[in-house]
C-alpha positions as CSV (number, residue, x, y, z in Angstrom):
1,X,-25.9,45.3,207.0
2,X,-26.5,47.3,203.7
3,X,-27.9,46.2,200.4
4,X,-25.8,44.4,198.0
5,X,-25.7,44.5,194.3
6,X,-26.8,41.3,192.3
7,X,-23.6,40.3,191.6
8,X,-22.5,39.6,195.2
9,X,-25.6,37.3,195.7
10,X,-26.6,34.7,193.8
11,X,-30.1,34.8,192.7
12,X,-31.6,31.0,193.7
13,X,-35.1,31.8,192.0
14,X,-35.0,34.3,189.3
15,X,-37.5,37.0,188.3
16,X,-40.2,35.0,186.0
17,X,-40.1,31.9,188.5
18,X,-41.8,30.3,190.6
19,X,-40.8,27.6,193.5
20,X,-43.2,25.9,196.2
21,X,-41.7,24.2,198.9
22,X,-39.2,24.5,201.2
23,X,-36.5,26.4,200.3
24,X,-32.8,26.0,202.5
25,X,-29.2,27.1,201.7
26,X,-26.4,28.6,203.5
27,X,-24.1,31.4,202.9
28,X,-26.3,34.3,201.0
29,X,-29.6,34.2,198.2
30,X,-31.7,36.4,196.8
31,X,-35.2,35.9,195.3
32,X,-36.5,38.0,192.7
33,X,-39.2,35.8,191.9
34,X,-42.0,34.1,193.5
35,X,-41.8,31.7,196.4
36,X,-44.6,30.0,198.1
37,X,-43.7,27.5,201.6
38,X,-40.9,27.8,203.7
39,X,-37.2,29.6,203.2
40,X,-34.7,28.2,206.1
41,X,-30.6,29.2,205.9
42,X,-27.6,29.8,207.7
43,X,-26.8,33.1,206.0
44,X,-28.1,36.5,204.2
45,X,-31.8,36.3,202.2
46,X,-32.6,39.1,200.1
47,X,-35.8,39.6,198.8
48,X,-35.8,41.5,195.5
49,X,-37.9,44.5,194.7
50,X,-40.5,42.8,192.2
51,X,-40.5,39.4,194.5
52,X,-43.9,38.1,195.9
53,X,-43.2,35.6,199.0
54,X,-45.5,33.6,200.6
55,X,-43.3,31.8,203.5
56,X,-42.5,31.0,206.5
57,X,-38.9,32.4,206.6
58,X,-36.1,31.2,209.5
59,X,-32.9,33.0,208.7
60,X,-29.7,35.0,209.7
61,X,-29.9,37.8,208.0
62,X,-32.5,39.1,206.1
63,X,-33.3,42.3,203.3
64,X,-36.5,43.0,201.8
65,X,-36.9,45.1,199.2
66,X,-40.4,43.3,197.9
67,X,-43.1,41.8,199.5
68,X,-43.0,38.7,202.4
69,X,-46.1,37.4,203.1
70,X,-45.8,35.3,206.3
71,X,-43.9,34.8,209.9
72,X,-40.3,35.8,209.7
73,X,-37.7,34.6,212.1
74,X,-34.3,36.3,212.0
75,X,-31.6,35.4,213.9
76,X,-29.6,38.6,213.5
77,X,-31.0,41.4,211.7
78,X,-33.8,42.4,209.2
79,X,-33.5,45.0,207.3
80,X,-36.5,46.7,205.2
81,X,-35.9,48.7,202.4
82,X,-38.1,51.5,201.5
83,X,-39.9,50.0,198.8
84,X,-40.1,46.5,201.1
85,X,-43.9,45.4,202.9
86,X,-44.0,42.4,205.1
87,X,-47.0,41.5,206.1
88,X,-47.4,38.9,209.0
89,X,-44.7,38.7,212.3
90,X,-41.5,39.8,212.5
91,X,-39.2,38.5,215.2
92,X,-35.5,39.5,215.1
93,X,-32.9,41.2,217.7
94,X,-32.5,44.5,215.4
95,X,-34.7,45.6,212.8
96,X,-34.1,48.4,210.3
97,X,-36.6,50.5,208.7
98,X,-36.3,52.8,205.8
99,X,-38.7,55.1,205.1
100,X,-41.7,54.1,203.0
101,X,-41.3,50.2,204.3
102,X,-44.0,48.6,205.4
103,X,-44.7,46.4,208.2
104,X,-48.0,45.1,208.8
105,X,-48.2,42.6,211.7
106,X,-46.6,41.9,215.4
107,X,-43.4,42.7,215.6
108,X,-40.4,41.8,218.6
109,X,-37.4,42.5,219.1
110,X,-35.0,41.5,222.0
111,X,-31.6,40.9,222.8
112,X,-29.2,38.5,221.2
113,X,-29.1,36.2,224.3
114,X,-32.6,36.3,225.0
115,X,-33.5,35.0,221.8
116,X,-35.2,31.7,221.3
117,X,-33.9,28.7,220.1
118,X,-34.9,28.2,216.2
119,X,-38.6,26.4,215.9
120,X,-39.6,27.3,220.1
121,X,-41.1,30.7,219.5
122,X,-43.1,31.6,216.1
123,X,-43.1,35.9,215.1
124,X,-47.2,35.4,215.4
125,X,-47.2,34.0,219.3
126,X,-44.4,35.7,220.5
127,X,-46.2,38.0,222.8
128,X,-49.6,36.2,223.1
129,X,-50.9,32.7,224.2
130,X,-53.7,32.6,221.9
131,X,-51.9,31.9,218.7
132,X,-53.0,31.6,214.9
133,X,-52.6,28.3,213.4
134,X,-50.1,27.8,210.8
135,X,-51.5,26.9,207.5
136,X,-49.7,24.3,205.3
């Protein structure tokens, strides 16, 4: 997976914007803006350079080039770019890192197969029984 450009990807909330809620699409989106709740999709979310997300994300494929705030879930592979921080878990089979990214919370990876089914394993209690309660 590489980056993009903006004109492969439709941009779902533009820079300038804000959405709260829950957010779900398929195919591929990118946020330049700000999101605040949950981001669930069957496809490729990018997260823009000057974006500020505050979500719990469940998706394919993901790129960060801004800031997620939150539990990610990928199903396939995240991406950060250098400029991208993440701060919370991070649980995907492959993970790329550039240099300068930021990752501030648990992270896991593990095979395709071994991977758990979509809402039976959160990034934050992955490796640990004593988990944080999610906030609403």
């Amino acid at each position: 997976m590489t980056h993009t450009g903006d004109s492969e990807i439709p941009t779902v909330v533009a820079a300038g914007s804000h959405f709260e809620g829950l957010l779900t699409f398929r195919g591929a989106a990118r946020v330049n803006g700000s999101i605040v709740g949950k981001i669930h999709a069957a496809g490729l979310l990018v997260i823009g350079p000057d974006a500020q997300v505050r979500a719990e994300i469940d998706v394919d494929e993901l790129i960060v080039e801004g800031l997620v705030e939150g539990d990610i879930r990928v199903h396939r592979r995240a991406e950060l770019m250098p400029m991208g921080r993440v701060i919370g878990g991070l649980l995907s089979p492959q993970i790329k890192m550039a240099e300068g990214s930021v990752l501030q919370g648990q992270c896991r990876t593990m095979a395709p197969e071994d991977f758990p089914a979509t809402g039976s394993e959160s990034p934050q209690n992955a490796q640990a029984p004593d988990s944080v309660a999610e906030s609403a």
